[in-house]
Residue, then its C-alpha position, 0 to 999 in steps of 0.5 A: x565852858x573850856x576854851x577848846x569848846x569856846x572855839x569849836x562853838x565859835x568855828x560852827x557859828x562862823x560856818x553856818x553865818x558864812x552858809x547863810x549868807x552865801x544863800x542870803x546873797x545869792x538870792x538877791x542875783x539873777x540866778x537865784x539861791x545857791x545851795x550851800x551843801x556839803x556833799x550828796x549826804x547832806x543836804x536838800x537832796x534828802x528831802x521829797x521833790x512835793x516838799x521842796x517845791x512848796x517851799x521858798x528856794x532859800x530854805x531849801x538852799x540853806x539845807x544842810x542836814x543829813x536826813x529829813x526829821x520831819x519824816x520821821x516825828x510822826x508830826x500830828x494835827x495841833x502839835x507844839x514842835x521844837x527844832x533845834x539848830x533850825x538853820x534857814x528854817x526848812x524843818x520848822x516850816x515843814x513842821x508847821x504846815x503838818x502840825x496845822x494851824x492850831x499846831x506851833x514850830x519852834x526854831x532855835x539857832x544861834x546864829x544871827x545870819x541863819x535867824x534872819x534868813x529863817x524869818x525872811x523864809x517864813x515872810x515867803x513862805x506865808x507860815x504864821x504859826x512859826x517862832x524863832x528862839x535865838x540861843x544854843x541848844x545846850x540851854x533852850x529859852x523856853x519853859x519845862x513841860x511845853x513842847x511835844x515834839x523835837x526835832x533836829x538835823x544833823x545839829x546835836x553832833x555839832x554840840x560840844x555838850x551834849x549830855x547838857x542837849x539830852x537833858x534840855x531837850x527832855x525837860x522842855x518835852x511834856x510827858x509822853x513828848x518824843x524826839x524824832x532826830x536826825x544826826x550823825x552816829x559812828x559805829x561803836x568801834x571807832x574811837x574818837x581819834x578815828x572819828x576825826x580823821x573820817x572829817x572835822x568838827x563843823x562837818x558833821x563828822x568828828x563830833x559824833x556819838x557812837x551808837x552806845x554813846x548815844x543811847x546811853x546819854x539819852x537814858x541817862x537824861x530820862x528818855x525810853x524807848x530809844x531806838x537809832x536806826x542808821x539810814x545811810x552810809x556818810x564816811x566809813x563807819x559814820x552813818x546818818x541815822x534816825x533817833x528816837x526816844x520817848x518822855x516817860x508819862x510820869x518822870x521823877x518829879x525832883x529830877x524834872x525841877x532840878x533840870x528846869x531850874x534855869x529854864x527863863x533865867x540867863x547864866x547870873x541867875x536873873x531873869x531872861x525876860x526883862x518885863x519880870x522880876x526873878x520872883x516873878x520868873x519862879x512863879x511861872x509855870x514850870x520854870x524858875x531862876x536860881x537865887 
């Protein structure tokens, strides 16, 4: 990674801890939790009045996405869902309450701040069938093959590799697994200077993907039936939108081997888990480490 990516990432972690502890902290004073929102676009205000009440005020203050994936995934009875750049946890438990109990939501984050007030939301929330992953969403900590659906709210934009992001996020989904996303897009018009002046990085602006970008590094990873529907306008040219795409059922196998080939390894080629050895890791189901 360059050292302009090391820093844009480094920017994005100390916003989101700053976000999370200003929730964290006002929680704890008499007024209760303030919202750390941007502005009317982003936010707790897109989602329904039913799901915010039934949910801790922290989640709902530590909001900061564009949109509500959850409204769109089409989450069923039973399903293994991933979110990634879970925040304070509003999508993971709104995920786990329409997934059910024989359902699983996975949050993945980076940031220390957000996990533990994402596992504080979901003590009060009372969610049992949740887990948070600390890590980046370039390299997801779990294996190939296990995940229905993912999720993400307005987080890919954030990622300063996102072709790496498309093909995580395809090889954790089982075949037939789908993304319902929401994130930032720009219209194919603006390039990326353009991009920039409408707003910096961390808010969602600057590194977005055009329309034709985005669609193409979704086929590029694998993915079909990719459609993105914008939904509302965020900044002239710059619109949140809807992402969806599918797993093929059957997916070239050498291309779904190579992707997984770190899947419980950490960068040196070891094993991620400490309790098994890099042979060990290899023989797991759909994942290996590299020698």
């Amino acid at each position: 990674m360059s050292e302009q990516s090391t820093d844009l990432r480094e920017t994005v972690r100390e916003r989101y801890a700053a976000a999370a502890v200003k929730v964290t902290e006002a929680g704890t004073a008499c007024c209760g939790p303030q919202h750390a929102e941007v502005d009317e676009n982003f936010g707790s205000a897109r989602y329904a009045t039913d799901e915010r009440d039934a949910l801790p005020a922290e989640a709902v203050a530590a909001s900061l996405g564009c949109g509500n994936p959850t409204a769109v995934a089409e989450l069923r009875e039973g399903e293994r869902v991933l979110d990634l750049g879970s925040g304070g946890g509003i999508d993971v438990l709104l995920s786990a309450r329409r997934v059910g109990p024989t359902g699983r939501a996975y949050g993945l984050d980076m940031t220390e701040e957000m996990l533990a007030l994402a596992l504080a939301n979901a003590e009060k929330a009372g969610a049992r069938n949740v887990e948070f992953l600390k890590g980046t969403i370039e390299a997801i900590p779990l294996p190939a093959n296990t995940i229905d659906v993912v999720i993400s709210n307005c987080v890919i934009n954030l990622s300063v590799d996102k072709p790496a992001v498309f093909a995580e996020t395809f090889r954790v989904l089982r075949p037939d697994g789908r993304i319902g996303v929401s994130d930032v897009v720009a219209d194919d018009a603006l390039t990326p200077e353009q991009r920039a002046e409408r707003g910096d990085y961390v808010g969602c602006i600057a590194g977005a993907l055009s329309f034709s970008e985005y669609r193409a590094g979704l086929e590029a990873a694998g993915f079909t039936d990719v459609e993105i529907t914008p939904t509302h306008s965020v900044a002239d040219g710059m619109h949140s939108a809807v992402v969806r795409a599918t797993k093929p059922a059957t997916s070239n196998a050498a291309s779904v081997a190579r992707n997984s080939d770190d899947a419980c390894c950490t960068p040196s080629g070891t094993s991620a888990d400490p309790t098994l050895t890099v042979t060990q890791a290899k023989s797991a189901s759909g994942c290996g480490c590299q020698n």
